[in-house]
C-alpha positions in Angstrom: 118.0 107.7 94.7 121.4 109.3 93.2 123.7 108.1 95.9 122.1 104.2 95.4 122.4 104.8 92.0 126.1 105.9 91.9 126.5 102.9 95.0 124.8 100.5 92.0 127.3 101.4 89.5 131.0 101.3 91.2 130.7 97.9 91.8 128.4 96.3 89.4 129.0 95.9 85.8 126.1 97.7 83.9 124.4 94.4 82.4 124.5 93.3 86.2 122.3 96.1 87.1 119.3 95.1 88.2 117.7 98.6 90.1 115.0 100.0 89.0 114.9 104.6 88.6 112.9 106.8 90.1 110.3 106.6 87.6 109.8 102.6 87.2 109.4 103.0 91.1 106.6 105.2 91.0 104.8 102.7 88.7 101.9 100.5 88.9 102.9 97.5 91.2 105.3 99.2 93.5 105.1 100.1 97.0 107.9 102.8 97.4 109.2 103.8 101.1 111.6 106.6 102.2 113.1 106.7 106.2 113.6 109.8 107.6 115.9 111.2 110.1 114.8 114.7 111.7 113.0 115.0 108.5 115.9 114.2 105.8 115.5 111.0 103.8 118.5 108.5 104.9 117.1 105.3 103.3 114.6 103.6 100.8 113.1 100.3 99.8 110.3 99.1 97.7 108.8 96.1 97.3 107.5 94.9 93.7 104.1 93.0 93.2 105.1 89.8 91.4 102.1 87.5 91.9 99.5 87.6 94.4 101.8 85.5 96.6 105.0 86.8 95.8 106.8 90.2 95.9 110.4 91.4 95.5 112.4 93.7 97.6 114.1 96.5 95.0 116.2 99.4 95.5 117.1 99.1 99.2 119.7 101.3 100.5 120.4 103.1 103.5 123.1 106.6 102.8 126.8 105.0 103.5 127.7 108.0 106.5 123.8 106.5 108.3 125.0 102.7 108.1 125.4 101.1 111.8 122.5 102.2 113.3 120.7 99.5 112.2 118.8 101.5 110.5 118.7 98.7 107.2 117.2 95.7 109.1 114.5 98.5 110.8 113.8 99.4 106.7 114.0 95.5 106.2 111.6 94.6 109.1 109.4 97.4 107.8 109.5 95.8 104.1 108.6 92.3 105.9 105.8 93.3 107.5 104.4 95.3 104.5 104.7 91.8 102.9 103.0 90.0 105.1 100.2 92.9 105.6 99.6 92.1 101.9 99.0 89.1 102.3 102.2 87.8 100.4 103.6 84.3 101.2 107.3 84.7 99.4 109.7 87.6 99.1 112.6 87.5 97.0 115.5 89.4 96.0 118.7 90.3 93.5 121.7 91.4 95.1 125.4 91.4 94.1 127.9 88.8 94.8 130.8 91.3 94.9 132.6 92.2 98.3 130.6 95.8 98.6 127.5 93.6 98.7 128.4 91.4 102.0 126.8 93.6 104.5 123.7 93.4 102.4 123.9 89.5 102.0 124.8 89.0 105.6 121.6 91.5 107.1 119.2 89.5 104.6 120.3 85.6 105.6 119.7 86.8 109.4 116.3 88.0 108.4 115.8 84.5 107.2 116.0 84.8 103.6 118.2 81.8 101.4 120.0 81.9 98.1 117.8 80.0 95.6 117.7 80.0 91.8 117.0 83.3 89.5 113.1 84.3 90.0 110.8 86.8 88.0 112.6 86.5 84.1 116.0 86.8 85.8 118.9 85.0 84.7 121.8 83.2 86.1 124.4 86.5 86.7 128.2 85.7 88.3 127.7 89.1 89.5 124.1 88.5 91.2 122.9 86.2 94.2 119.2 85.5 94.4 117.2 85.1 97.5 114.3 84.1 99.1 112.3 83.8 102.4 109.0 82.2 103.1 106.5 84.4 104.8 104.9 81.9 106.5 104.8 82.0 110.5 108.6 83.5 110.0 109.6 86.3 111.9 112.4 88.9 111.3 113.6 89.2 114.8 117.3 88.3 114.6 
């Protein structure tokens, strides 16, 4: 959680920061994973209840020295599936528009998911890109 939050703020102006801490992750309405390597954690992702039907992927991040073992669309797939298991129909996200964010932008559009408009009480951002994917009889398997 300290490395994505130090990763959060080098490129993102702080009223662009949209991550939630540790503590507003272990609340009511979050579902809070942590991947392990030979038992160290190496990434994390939550997904946020919005409606019944909807949820929203926060804090994802895999640690910078793990990245290229595809070890963020494993944690993605994982998220997905959690999704669907709870019987969502729509998963949406924030992410930054800046260059660091790329990677990020690039792994979720082959998962499926599209830019659409702010969700949730966000707010149009030039710093933030919002996505979306239908769950419906759609696979992550790119």
């Amino acid at each position: 959680m300290e490395r994505h939050t130090e990763a959060m703020h080098a490129d993102t102006p702080p009223e662009s920061i949209h991550m939630m801490d540790a503590g507003a992750l272990a609340g009511p309405g979050i579902v809070f994973f942590v991947m392990r390597d030979n038992g160290l954690p190496v990434g994390m992702g939550a997904l946020r209840r919005i409606d019944g039907g909807h949820a929203e992927i926060k804090s994802m991040h895999i640690l910078a020295e793990m990245r290229g073992r595809r070890l963020a669309w494993t944690m993605l797939e994982h998220l997905i599936a959690e999704a669907r298991a709870a019987g969502y129909r729509r998963m949406s996200l924030e992410t930054g528009s800046q260059p660091g964010f790329a990677a990020a932008r690039g792994l979720y559009e082959r998962a499926g998911f599209r830019e659409c408009p702010p969700f949730d009480g966000y707010v149009f951002d030039p710093n933030s890109i919002f996505m979306t994917l239908t769950l419906d009889d759609r696979s992550a398997d790119a």
